[in-house]
N, C-alpha and C positions, 0 to 999 in steps of 0.2 A: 429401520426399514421394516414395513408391514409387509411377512412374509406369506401367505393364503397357506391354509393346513388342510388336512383332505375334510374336518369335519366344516371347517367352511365353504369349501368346494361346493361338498354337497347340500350344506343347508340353500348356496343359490342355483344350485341343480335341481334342489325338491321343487319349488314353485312353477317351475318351467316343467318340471314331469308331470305334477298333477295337473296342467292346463291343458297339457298334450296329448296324455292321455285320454280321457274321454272326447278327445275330436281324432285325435287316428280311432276309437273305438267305433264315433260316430259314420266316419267317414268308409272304415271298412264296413261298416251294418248296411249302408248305401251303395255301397260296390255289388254289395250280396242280391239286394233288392235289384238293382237295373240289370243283372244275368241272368234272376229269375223273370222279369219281366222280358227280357229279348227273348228269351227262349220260347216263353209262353209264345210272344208274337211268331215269333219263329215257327212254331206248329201251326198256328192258327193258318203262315201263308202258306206252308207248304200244303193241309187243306183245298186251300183254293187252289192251289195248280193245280191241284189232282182234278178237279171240276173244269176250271179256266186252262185257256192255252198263256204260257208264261206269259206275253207280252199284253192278251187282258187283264190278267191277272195285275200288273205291275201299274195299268192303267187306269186299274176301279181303284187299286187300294191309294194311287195318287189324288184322283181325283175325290174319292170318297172320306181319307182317312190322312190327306194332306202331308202324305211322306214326300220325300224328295228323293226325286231319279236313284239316289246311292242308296237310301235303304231296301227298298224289296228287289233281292238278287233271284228274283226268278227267270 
């Protein structure tokens, strides 16, 4: 009976960490980026409230900027 020992465990544990690894790194770097990017928008609509009454506001950026009803919460 071929019993597994910890050093062959991990020799088929390494292949699977190194592949893993740089896609969780990747995949957090992309998290990071679409937060800073909401945020950016984020400022940019609440901007326009402050010009626009909310419910123009919510209507140019659909119309103009092709969001849908759930994104601009003004």
């Amino acid at each position: 009976m071929d019993v597994p020992t910890r050093d062959s465990q991990l020799a088929e544990i390494d292949p699977k960490a190194q592949a893993l690894s740089p896609a969780v790194q990747q995949t957090t770097d992309l998290q990071q980026q679409t937060t800073c990017r909401l945020l950016a928008m984020a400022v940019e609509i609440e901007k326009l409230t402050e010009i626009l009454l909310g419910a123009e506001a919510k209507t140019s950026l659909k119309a103009r900027c092709s969001l849908p009803d759930t994104e601009p919460s003004a």
